[in-house]
N, C-alpha and C positions, 0 to 999 in steps of 0.2 A: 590663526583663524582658519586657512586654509586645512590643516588637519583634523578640526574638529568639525568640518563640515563634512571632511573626506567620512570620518568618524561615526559622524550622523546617515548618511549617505546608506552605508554598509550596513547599522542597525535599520534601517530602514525597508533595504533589501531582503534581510533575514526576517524584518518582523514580516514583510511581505509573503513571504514562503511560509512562514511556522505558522501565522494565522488561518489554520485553515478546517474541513469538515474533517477529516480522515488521521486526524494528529494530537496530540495531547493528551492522551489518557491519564488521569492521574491515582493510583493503588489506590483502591480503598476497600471493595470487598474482601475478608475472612471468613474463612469457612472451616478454616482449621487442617482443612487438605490443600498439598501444595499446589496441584492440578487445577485443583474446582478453582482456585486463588487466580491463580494465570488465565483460564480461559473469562472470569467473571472482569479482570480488572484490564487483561490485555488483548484480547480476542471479540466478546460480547461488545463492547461501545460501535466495533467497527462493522461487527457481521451484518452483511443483507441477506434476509431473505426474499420470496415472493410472497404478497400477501395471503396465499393461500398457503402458506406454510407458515407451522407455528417453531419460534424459539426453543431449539429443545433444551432439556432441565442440564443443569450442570451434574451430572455425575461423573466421577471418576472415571468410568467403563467407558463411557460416553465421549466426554474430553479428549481419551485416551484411541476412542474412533478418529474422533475427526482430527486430531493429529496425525495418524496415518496420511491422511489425504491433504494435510497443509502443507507438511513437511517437503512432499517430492513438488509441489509444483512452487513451492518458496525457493528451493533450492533451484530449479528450471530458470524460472525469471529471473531471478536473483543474478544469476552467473551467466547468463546470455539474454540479451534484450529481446533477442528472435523472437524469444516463445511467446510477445508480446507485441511482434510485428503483426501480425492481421490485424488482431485487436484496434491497434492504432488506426491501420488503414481505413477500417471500416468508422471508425467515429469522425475520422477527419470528412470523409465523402458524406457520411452524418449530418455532421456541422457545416458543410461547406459556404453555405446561403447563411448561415446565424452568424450575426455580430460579433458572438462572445460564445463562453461556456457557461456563461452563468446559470443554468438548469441541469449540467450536467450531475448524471451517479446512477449508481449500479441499474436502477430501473430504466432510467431513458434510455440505457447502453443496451441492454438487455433485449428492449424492443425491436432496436435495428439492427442488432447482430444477428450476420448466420455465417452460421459453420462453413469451412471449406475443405471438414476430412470425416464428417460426420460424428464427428467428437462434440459431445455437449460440454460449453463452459459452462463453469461451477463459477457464478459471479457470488458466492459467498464465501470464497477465499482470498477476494481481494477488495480493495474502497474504490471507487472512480469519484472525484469530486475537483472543482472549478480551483484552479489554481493563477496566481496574478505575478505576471513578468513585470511588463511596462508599463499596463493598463489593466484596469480590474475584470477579472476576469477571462482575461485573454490567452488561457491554458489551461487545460488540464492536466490531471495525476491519475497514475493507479499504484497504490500503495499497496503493499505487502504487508502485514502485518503479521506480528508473531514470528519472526525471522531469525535463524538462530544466529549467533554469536561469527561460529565460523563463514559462512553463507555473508553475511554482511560485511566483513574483512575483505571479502572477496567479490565484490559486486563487480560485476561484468559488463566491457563495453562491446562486446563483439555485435556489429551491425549498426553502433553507434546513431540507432533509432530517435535517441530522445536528446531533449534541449538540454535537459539538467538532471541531476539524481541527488534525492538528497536521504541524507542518513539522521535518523530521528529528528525531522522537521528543518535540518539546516545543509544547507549546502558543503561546512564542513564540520558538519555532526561526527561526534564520536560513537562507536558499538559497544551497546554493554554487553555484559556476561550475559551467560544462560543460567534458567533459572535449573535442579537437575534432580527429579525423582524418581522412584524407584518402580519397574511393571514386577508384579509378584516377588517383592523385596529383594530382587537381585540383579533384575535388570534395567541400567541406567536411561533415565528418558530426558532427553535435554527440551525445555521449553522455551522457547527464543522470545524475546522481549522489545527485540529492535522492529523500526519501521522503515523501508526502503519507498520511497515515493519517488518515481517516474514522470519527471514532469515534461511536455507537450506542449511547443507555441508554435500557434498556427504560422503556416506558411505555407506556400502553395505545392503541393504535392506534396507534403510531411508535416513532419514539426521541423520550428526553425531550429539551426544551431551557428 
């Protein structure tokens, strides 16, 4: 008895974590190109923009841009927490007077963030959304998504910032492969598939751990 509750317990904890905005994508767009495949089934569910900007088209050239710019700051967060310590500070002072998270993502985040090296965040490279410890809604995440293979292998505790990390939705989530096509039929471009989620419970002066 006592093991199947321990049992239940644990699925419970996980459903807790994996149920959430920023997690589950499941493939379904084809398009025929491997690119436009990756950005439509693992990329698009999660991208914010601001309203005043529109979704741009999936083209190849295109995809092939904004991988430029996912890749180094996936790899950044991914393998040190730091580059995600303002970040944090500024939503927990945010939040501080609010109950929970439950409002939180990339727009609310957006609003009360400001810069402290005059470096504009690009909150379209990453999810921010309400994530649930104890109680519902009593944490947030900011997920990575599109994350490559190696980068997830290796996710990083330095500054030991955050409550929990979890690797595609579970606490001990396994990494898949990369997906791997070709820029001008010779040059290998790894598509990363995985999601790194950073999760955040309040506590006073950080997240708890």
């Amino acid at each position: 008895m006592r093991i199947l509750l321990l049992v239940a317990l644990i699925g419970w904890q996980g459903a807790a974590f994996a149920a959430q905005g920023c997690s589950g994508a499941t493939p379904q767009a084809k398009s025929g190109e491997m690119l436009v495949d990756w950005y439509d089934n693992f990329i698009r569910p999660y991208r914010y923009l601001p309203a005043n900007e529109a979704m741009p088209k999936s083209t190849k050239a295109e995809v092939e841009a904004f991988m430029d710019r996912l890749a180094p700051f996936n790899r950044r967060a991914s393998l040190d927490q730091l580059e995600l310590e303002h970040l944090v500070r500024q939503v927990m002072a945010g939040y501080a007077r609010s109950p929970d998270f439950s409002n939180i993502d990339n727009a609310a985040v957006e609003k009360l963030y400001k810069t402290d090296s005059g470096d504009k965040v690009d909150f379209s490279l990453f999810c921010i959304s309400p994530r649930t410890l104890n109680t519902p809604n009593d944490a947030f995440g900011v997920t990575l998504f599109g994350v490559v293979a190696d980068d997830c292998q290796h996710v990083g505790l330095r500054g030991l910032i955050f409550t929990s990390v979890l690797i595609n939705g579970s606490s001990s989530g396994q990494c898949r492969g990369d997906l791997i096509s070709y820029k001008l039929f010779s040059l290998p471009l790894q598509a990363g598939v995985n999601e790194v989620t950073f999760v955040c419970g309040k506590d006073t002066g950080g997240c708890s751990r």
